[in-house]
N, C-alpha and C positions, 0 to 999 in steps of 0.2 A: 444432815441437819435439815435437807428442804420437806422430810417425813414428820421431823420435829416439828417445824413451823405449823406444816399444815395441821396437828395434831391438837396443838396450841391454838390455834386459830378456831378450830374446831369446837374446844373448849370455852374461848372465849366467846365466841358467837354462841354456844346454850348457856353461860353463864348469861349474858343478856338478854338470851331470849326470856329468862327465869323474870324479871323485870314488869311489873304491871301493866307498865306503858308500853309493854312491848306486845298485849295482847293482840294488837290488831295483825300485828306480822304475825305472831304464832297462827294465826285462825286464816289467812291468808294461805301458808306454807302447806297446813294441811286441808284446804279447799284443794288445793292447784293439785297434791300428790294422791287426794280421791277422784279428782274427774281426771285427771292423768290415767290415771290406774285402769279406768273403766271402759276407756277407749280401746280399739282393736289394734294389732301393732301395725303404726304406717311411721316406717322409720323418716322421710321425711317432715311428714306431717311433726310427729315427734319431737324429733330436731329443732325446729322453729320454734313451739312449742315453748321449751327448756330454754333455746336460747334468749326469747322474749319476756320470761317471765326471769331470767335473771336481772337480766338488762333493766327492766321495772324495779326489782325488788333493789339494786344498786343504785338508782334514783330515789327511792322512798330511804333508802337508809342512810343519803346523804345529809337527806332533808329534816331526816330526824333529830330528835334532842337525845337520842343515848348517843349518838355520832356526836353530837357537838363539839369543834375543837380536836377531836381526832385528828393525828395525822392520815396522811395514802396511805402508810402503811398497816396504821391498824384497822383501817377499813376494810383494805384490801385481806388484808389477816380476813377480817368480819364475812365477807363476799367468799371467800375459801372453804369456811366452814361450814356456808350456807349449800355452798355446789354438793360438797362432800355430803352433808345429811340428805340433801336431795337426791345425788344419784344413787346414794346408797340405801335411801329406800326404795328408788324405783331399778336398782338395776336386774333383779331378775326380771321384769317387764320390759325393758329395753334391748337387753345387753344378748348378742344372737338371736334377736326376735322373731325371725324369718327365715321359711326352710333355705333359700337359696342362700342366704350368710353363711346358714350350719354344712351344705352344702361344699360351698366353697374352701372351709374350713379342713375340713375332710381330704377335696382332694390336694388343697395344698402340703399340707402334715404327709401327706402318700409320698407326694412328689419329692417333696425334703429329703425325703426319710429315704427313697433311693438315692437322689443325688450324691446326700451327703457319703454313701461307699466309696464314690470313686472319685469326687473333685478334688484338687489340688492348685493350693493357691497359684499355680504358672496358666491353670488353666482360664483363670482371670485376669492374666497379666502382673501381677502382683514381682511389686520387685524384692529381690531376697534381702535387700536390707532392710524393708521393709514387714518381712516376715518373725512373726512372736508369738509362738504359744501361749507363752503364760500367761502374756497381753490378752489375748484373744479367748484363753480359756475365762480370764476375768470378766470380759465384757459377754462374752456368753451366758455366762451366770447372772448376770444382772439383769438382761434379756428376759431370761428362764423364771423372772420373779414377775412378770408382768400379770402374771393370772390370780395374782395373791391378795391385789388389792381389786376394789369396786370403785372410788371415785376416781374421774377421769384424769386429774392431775397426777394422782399417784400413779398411775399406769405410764401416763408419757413420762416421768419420774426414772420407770425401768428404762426408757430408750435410750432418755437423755444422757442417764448413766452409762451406758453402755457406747454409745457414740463419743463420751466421752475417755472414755478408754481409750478407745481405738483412734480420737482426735489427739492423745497425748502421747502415744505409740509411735505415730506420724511423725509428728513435730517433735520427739526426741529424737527420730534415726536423722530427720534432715539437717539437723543440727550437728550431730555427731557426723555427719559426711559435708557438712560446708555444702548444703544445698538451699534454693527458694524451699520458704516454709508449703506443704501441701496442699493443692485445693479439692476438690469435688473430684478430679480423674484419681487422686491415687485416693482420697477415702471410701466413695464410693464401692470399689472392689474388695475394700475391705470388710466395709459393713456387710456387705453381699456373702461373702465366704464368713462371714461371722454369723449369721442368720442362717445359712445350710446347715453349720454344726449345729447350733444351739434349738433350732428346730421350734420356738417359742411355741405353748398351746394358743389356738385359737386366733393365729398371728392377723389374719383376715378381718376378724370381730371384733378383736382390741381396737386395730389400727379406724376401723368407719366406728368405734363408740364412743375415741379420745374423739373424733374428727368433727362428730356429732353435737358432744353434748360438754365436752370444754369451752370453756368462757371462750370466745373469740377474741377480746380484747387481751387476753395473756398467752394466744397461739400466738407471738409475737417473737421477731430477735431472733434469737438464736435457740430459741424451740421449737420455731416454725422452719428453721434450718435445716434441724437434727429431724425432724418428724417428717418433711417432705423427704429427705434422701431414704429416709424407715421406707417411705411411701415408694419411692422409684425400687427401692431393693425388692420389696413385694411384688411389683410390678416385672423387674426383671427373674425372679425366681419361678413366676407363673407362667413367665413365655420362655422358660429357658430353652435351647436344643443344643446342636452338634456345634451350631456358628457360635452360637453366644461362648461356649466353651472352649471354642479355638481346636475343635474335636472332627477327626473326620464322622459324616454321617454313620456309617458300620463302624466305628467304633463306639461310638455312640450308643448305639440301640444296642452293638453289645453289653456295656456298661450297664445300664437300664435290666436287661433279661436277667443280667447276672445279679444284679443288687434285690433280681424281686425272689427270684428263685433262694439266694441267700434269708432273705426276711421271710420269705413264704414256709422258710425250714425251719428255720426257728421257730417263727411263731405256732407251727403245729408240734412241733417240743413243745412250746411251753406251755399250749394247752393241756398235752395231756398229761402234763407233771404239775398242773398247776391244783388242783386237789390235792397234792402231798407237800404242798409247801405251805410254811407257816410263817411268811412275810408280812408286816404289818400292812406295806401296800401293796401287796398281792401279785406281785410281778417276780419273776425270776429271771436273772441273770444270767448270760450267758456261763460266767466260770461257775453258777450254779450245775448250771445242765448238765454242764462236761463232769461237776463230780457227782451227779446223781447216777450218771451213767458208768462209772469207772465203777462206784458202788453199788451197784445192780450187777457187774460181772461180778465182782470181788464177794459178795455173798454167794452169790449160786457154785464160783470156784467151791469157796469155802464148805457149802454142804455136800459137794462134791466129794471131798476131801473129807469130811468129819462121819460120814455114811458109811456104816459099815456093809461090808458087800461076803455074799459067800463065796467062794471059791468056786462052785459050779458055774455060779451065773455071773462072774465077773468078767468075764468078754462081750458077755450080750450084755450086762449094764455100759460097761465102758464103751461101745460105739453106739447106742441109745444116749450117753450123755456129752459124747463127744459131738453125734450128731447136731444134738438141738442147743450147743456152746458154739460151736464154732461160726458160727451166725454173727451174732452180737462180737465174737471174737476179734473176727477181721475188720469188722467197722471201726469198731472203738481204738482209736489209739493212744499209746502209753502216754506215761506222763511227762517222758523225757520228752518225746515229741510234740505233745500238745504244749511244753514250755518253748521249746523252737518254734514252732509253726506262732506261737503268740507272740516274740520278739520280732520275727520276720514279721508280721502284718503291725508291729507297733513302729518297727521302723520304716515300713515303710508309709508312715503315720495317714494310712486311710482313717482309721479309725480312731486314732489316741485321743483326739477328744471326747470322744465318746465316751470311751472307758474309765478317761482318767475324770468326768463328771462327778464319781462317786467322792471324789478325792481331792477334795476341794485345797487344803492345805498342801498338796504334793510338789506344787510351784511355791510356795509363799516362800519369802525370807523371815528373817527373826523383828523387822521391824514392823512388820504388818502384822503381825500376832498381836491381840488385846488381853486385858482379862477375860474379858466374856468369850472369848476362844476357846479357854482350859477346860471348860463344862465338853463343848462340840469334841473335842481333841482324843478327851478322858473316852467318850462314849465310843469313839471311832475306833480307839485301842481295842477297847473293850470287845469289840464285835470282828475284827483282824484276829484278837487272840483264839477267840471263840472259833471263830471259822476255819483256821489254821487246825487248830487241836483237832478237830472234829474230822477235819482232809487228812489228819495225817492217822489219824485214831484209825480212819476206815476205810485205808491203803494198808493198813495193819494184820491184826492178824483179828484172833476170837476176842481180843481186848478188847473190843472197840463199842462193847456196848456197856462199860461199866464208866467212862469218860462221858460220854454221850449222855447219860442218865444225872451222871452227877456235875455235871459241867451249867447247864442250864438253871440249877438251882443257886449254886454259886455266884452266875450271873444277875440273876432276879435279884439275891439276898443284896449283893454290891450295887443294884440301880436301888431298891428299898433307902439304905442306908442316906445315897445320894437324894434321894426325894425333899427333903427337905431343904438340902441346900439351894436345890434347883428349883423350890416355889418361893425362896425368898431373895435369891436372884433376880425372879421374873418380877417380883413386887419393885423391887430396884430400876429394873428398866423400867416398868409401868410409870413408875413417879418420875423418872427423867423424862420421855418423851418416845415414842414409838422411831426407830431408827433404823435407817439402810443397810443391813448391813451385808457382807459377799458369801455368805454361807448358805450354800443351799439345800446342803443335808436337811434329816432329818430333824435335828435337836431346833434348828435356828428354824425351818420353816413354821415348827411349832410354837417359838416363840412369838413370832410375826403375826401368825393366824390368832395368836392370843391373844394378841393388842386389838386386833380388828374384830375377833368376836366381842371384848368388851367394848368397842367403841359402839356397835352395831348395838347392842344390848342397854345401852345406856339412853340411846336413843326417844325409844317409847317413852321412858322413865321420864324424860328430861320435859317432853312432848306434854304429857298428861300433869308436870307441875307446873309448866309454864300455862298452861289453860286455866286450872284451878286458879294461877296468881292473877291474871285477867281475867278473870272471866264477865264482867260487867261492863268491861270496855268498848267502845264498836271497833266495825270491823275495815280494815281498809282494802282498799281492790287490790 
């Protein structure tokens, strides 16, 4: 609902701006966001900037006569909308402005991304009743949405969400054990091991942009709570080591060698398989690789096998192909085993968050399903079945290119059909309000980013009719 408000607020503040009398703040708004624009980035400088000229413009719009009789809260509604149009026309000018932010940003994402292989919640103290996956996979994912929005409110939005998660996880196990409710020692470790999984982009640049250029006067309460504990969590993931982990030193730096050497492999798989794959976002997955690779032997078996050989030369073909097989042979292992070797490391859940990200519903119960669910759920099948058929197609025998051919058109023809449902769905939420919601696939990202490219697009539109309706009016500072 607080994406609703802002949404609304949003609205209501270009509905006024639309207002005759409101010409002198339109001409105002876009003075401030061209000499803003033109200057070189000095994030402090900046900062002041933004925050002074809200601080003004929340004085002049007390004092106005479209306020009149207004309550705080539809002011404050009014001031919301104002921030939002503001930073969201200047956040590519703001937002990472400076090599050392992008910097930062870089090596923290690095360091996460090893950590996260080997830590375990004992290694932050974490008490086991205390411990919840599916808690924790939720609040990860709402973490994971912080890069989706531009104004600063919507971004501390992701935290708060997320903090609150993990505040409700808390204060339900102490309850259930007849304990004092939680403070700062046991959330704190939490948020910490919740931010290694979830890996947030950009966690560095978010965190100095809400800090930056949110209203000071609503960093208040308990989102100035939720957002300084974000703030020590970053802190503590930037200086981790051996201590902070409860880790001896060599085992330590073992951990480290091994989590890079692990990424360092993958990542040059996926390079050079990344030309043969046809992901919308360009990435391949790890259970991709293993069956691109199963399928690279199982073909060359295969023409192995379908080649006819003559009788003279069939001993010198046969150790010429046995030779240059048994290579790839010994590396790849089966698929019996590659289903063990993946329950062993799920159990022993270095990883499971990780993996089980794609799979957002894999925890939910049946009361946390919505309508707008059925759309994400349908699609998710859809792509299980597909993926499935196609692994099993090409563990198969010569079958396996007539499935493959006709399976993808299948697929299209059943998203075609769906297209219309799912553009007047989208009309549907558009008219209720842009909404939170814990999906972070595919289908729902695109939803989200839909709201926000209209809202972004409405903008200018909105800009250029509130001028014309003023346009004779003066201009206020």
């Amino acid at each position: 609902m607080e994406n609703a408000d802002v949404f609304l607020g949003l609205h209501d503040f270009l509905e006024r701006m639309r207002q005759p009398s409101a010409a002198d703040f339109v001409k105002s708004i876009k003075s401030f966001i061209v000499s803003f624009s033109n200057n070189a980035p000095d994030p402090e400088r900046d900062s002041a900037a933004v925050q002074s000229f809200l601080a003004n413009m929340e004085a002049a719009f007390r004092a106005h006569p479209l306020w009149a009789g207004c309550s705080e809260e539809e002011l404050d509604s009014a001031l919301e909308g104002l921030e939002k149009y503001v930073m969201t026309k200047l956040f590519t000018r703001v937002f990472a402005s400076i090599p050392d932010d992008v910097k930062t940003d870089e090596q923290l994402s690095e360091k996460i991304a090893l950590v996260q292989q080997f830590v375990r919640p004992e290694n932050l103290d974490i008490k086991a009743s205390f411990q919840n996956e599916t808690s924790w996979l939720l609040a990860q994912k709402e973490l994971q949405k912080i890069n989706m929005y531009k104004a600063p409110r919507d971004k501390l939005v992701c935290i708060l969400n997320c903090c609150k998660v993990i505040n409700n996880l808390l204060l339900n196990a102490s309850i259930a054990l007849n304990e004092n409710p939680p403070g700062a020692d046991e959330f704190l470790p939490v948020l910490i091991y919740v931010t290694i999984k979830a890996n947030p982009p950009q966690l560095h640049s978010n965190l100095l942009y809400i800090q930056r250029y949110r209203r000071q006067s609503r960093l208040v309460g308990e989102a100035a709570y939720f957002f300084t504990n974000m703030l020590s969590a970053e802190s503590f993931i930037s200086n981790i080591d051996a201590q902070a982990l409860s880790m001896e030193e060599s085992e330590f730096e073992r951990n480290m060698e091994s989590a890079q050497a692990l990424l360092s492999g993958l990542s040059a798989d996926m390079d050079g398989l990344s030309n043969q794959n046809d992901e919308s976002e360009g990435q391949i997955s790890v259970e991709q690789l293993i069956q691109s690779k199963h399928q690279g032997v199982n073909s060359t078996k295969e023409k192995e096998h379908l080649t006819p050989v003559r009788s003279s030369e069939s001993k010198s073909v046969k150790k010429v192909t046995f030779a240059k097989d048994q290579e790839p042979i010994t590396k790849v292992p089966s698929l019996s085993e590659l289903e063990n070797k993946g329950a062993t490391m799920l159990l022993k859940e270095e990883k499971a968050s990780q993996v089980f990200q794609e799979y957002p519903y894999l925890f939910a119960q049946v009361g946390d399903l919505t309508i707008s669910d059925v759309e994400d759920l349908l699609n998710n099948y859809k792509q299980l079945v597909f993926k499935y058929v196609c692994l099993s197609k090409g563990l198969g025998s010569a079958a396996s290119s007539l499935p493959s051919s006709v399976l993808p058109s299948q697929v299209q023809l059943q998203v075609e059909t769906m297209k219309a449902p799912e553009e007047h769905k989208r009309v549907e939420l558009n008219d209720e309000s842009e909404k939170d919601t814990s999906e972070t696939n595919d289908s729902s990202n695109q939803v989200l980013n839909s709201n926000e490219e209209k809202v972004e697009s409405q903008l200018p539109e909105d800009e250029e009719k509130v001028e014309q309706g003023g346009k004779n009016d003066e201009t206020s500072k």
